[in-house]
N, C-alpha and C positions, 0 to 999 in steps of 0.2 A: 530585102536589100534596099528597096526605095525609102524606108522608114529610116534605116542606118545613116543614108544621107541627111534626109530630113532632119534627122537629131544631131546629126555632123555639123551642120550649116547651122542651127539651132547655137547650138554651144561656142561656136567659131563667129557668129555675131553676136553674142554675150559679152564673151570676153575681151572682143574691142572695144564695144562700151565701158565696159569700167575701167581699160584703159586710156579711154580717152578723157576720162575725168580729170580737172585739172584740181591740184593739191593746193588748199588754202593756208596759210600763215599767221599767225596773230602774233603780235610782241604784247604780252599780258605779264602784269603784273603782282604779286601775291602780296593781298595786303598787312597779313602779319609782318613777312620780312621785312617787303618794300623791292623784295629782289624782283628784276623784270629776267625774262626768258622766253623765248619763241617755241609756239607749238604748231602744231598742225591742224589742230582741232578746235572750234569754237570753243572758252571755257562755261561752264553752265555751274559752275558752284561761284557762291559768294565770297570766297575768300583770294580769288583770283578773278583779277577783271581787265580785258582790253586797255591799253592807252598807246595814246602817238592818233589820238583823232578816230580811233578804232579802224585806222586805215586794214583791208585785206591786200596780203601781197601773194603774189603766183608765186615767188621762187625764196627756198629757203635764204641765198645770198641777195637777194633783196631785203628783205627782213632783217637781216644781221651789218646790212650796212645801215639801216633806216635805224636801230636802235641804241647806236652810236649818237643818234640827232634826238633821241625822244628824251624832253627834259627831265621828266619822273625821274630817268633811267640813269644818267649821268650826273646826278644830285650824290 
């Protein structure tokens, strides 16, 4: 029974860690198109690359008012 808890508690402070992670934002650009788009994820291939200063934003509606202003992006 004591182990039950242990593993109770175990899993029950996991799972607020990864909830407590905060989600990062990128407004990245794909260089073939030129089209910009926000993602969530850092990009790691070369045909997409950060721009707007590589600024990171906490909230997707941050991001999507900030790429209204990012000049790549409104060209």
């Amino acid at each position: 029974m004591k182990h039950l808890v242990i593993a109770t508690g175990i899993l029950v402070a996991a799972s607020g860690i990864a909830a407590a992670q905060t989600t990062e934002y990128y407004i990245v650009q794909d260089t073939a198109t030129k089209r910009c788009t926000i993602v969530d994820k850092k990009p790691t291939t070369q045909t997409t690359v950060v721009v707007g200063d590589g600024k990171v934003y906490t909230s997707r509606s941050e991001a999507e008012t900030a790429v209204k202003t990012v000049k790549v992006c409104t060209q």
